[in-house]
C-alpha positions, 0 to 999 in steps of 0.5 A: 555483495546484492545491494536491494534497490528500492523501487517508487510503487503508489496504491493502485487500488483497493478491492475485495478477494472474491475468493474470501472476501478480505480487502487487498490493497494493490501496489503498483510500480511506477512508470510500469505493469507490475502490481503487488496484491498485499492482503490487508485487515479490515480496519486498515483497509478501511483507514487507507480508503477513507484517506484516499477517497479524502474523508475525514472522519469525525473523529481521529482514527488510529492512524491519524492520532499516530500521524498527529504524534510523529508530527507533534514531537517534531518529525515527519514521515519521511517514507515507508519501505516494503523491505521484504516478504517471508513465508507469504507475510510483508515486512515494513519500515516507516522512516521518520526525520526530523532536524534532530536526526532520523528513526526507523521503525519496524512496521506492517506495510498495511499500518505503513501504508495507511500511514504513508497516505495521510502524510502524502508522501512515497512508498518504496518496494524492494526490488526482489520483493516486486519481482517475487510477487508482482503481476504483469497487469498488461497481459491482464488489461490486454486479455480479450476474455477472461479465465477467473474472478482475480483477473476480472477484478484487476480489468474492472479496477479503477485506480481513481475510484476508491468506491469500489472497495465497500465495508 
């Protein structure tokens, strides 16, 4: 049997494809180089940006209510899970506990994640979906020139800097 680990990943960053101009969230490993690129809709990105960067909006956002929600009925986020990744499209669970028990939710890893930062709390990538997408960002940091538009995005990001990814 090939039990899947689960490997611990933090939102490196968030930037915009210089090809198409939609927003991508980057996860990466902890403790190590590899970084997964998950392209994201607009709204999401935005919410994830604005947690991140600590603003609060005047009013709640979508994700805000549904975190509100999940706490007001007595659970907490407990984790997210990138569980998979089929035909170019992430799959996701949001695990919610509470003293009553546990529930798992199916989820989009951008609404996870946007989730995931407001409740402050891990987010877990599988161990085949990190080797099937990931980028070694060391040879990246380390190359003297560069060849295309990704690879001066990945050198010019600054994963303290969430200003970077503009609406």
């Amino acid at each position: 049997m090939n039990e899947n680990k689960f490997i611990e990943v933090i939102v490196h960053g968030l930037t915009v494809d210089p090809n198409n101009n939609n927003p991508i969230v980057l996860l990466r490993e902890m403790g190590g180089n590899r970084v997964v690129p998950i392209w994201i809709g607009l709204f999401e990105a935005n919410a994830i940006a604005m947690s991140l960067s600590g603003m609060e909006p005047p009013r709640p956002m979508t994700h805000d209510i549904l975190h509100s929600v999940i706490s007001e009925v007595g659970y907490s986020v407990d984790r997210i899970e990138i569980t998979d990744i089929k035909d170019n499209t992430y799959y996701a669970k949001v695990y919610l506990v509470s003293d009553e028990g546990h529930i798992e939710l199916d989820s989009r890893p951008s609404d996870a994640i946007a989730l995931s930062v407001r409740a402050k709390n891990k987010i877990y990538m599988s161990s085949t979906v990190l080797d099937q997408s990931s980028i070694d960002i060391s040879a990246i940091l380390d190359a003297g020139d560069s060849e295309d538009k990704w690879t001066e995005l990945l050198k010019e990001l600054d994963p303290e800097d969430y200003s970077k990814y503009k609406m």
